[in-house]
N, C-alpha and C positions, 0 to 999 in steps of 0.2 A: 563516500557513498552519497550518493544524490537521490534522496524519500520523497516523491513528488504525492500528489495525493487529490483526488478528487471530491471529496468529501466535503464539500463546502460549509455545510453548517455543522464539524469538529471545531472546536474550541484550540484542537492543536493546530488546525491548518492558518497559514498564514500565505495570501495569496497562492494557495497549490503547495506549498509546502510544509510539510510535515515538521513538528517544532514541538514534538513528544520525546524526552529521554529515552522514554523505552518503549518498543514496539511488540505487542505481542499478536501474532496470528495463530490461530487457533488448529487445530487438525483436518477444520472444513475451510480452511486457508481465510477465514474470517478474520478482520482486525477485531483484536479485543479492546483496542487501547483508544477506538472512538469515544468520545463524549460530545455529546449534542449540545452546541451551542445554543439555548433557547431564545437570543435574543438577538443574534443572527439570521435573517431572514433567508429560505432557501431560493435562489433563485435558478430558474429554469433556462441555461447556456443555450439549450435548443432553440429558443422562439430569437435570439438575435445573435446565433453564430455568425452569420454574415454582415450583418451589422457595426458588430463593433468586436474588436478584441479581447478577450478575459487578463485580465490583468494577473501576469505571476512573477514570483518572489524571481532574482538571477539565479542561477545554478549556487550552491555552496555546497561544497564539499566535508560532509561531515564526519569527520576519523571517529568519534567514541560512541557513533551509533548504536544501541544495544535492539540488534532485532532479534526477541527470541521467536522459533520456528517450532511446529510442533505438527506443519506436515508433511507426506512421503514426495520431498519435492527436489528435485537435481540443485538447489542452492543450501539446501541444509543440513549441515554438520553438527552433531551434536548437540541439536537444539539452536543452533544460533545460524541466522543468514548470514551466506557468504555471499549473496550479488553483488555486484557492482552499485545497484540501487533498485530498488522497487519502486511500483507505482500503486497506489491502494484508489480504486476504484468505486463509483457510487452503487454499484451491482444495482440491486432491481430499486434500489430508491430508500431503500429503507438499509439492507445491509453493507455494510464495506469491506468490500472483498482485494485479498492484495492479486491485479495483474498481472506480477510477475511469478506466479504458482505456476511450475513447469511438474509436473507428476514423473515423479521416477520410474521407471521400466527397472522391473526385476527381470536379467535376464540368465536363466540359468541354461549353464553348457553341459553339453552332454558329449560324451569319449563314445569313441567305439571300437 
């Protein structure tokens, strides 16, 4: 599983990637498992996208990834994410939202 992560000033991210044992996102698909690096400065990727390149970790592929899940989301079985990998996201600046939250559709059939 490949945890990539935009959360720049988490203390788990290293270069974009996630380097937390365990992941927990919440029911409003919130990362719980941020911690605010306070002495990591946050920098704004907007003001020099084009400029220069953000520097990220290579792909690893991490087998004993523990993401527990706790929302109504098409990767979640029994509490635990089944993607292939998520992306946890800076949402509005302040919160960290995981990207890969797809909401499940209950869809009930009806006979006739």
């Amino acid at each position: 599983m490949d945890i990539n992560c935009r959360k720049l000033n988490c203390v788990h991210n290293k270069k974009c990637v996630c380097t937390a044992k365990t992941i927990n996102i919440d029911k409003c698909s919130i990362c719980d498992s941020f911690v605010e690096d306070k002495d990591r400065p946050v920098e704004d990727l907007s003001k020099t996208m084009f400029q220069k390149t953000p520097e990220y970790e290579n792909f690893r592929h991490i087998k004993d990834a523990n993401i527990e899940c706790y929302t109504h989301c098409i990767f979640n079985k029994e509490g635990k994410c089944l993607a292939n990998g998520i992306i946890v996201l800076d949402g509005d600046g302040e919160t960290p939202l995981c990207g890969t939250y797809l909401k499940k559709v209950d869809r009930k059939r009806t006979t006739k």
